[in-house]
N, C-alpha and C positions, 0 to 999 in steps of 0.2 A: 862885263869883264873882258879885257882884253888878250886874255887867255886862254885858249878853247882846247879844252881836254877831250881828248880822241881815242883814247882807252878802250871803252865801250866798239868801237870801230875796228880797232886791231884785233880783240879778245872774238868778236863775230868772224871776220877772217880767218882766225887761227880755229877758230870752232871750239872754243875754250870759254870756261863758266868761267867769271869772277872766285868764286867759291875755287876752282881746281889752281887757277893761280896764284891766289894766295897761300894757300899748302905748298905750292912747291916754291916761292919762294921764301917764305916764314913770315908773313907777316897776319895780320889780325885782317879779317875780309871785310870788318865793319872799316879799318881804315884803309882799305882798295875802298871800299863804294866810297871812301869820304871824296878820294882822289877823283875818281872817275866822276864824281860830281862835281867837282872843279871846288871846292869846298875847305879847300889845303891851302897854309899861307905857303909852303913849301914842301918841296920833297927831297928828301936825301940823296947824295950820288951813289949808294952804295944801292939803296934802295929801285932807283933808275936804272941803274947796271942791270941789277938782279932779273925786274921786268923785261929790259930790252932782248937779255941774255933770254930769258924763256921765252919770249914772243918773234925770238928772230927779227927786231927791226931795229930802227935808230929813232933819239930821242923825237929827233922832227917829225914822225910817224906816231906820237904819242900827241903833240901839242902843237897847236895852231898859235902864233898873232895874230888880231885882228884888230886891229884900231879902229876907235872910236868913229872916227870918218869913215872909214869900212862897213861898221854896223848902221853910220848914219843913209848911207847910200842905199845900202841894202834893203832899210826900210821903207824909204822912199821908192823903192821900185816895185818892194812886194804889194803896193799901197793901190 
């Protein structure tokens, strides 16, 4: 996938469960983990807001591109 969710990344920094940021911004924790598992055809801006606003970052700090030829290199070098 050439969208690499970094959730799990920011949430460690911030020293924050899944489970704590989903209460504070109202959403359901089983659909934080769907997100943080990259697992989402999409995510709402209201919902994005919410996260950035409680994590202190911006959306760039949440999500990665990584194209295809990206991941192809990468493999090739990890090899």
């Amino acid at each position: 996938m050439p969208i690499i969710v970094r959730l799990d990344v920011m949430l460690a920094k911030r020293k924050m469960t899944s489970r704590d940021l989903a209460a504070r911004i109202g959403i359901a924790e089983q659909n934080l983990s769907l997100l943080k598992s990259g697992k989402v055809r999409g995510v709402r801006f209201s919902t994005l807001e919410a996260i950035c606003a409680e994590l202190g970052c911006q959306p760039g700090d949440l999500f990665e591109y990584q194209s295809e030829a990206d991941d192809a290199q990468h493999s090739a070098r990890s090899k």
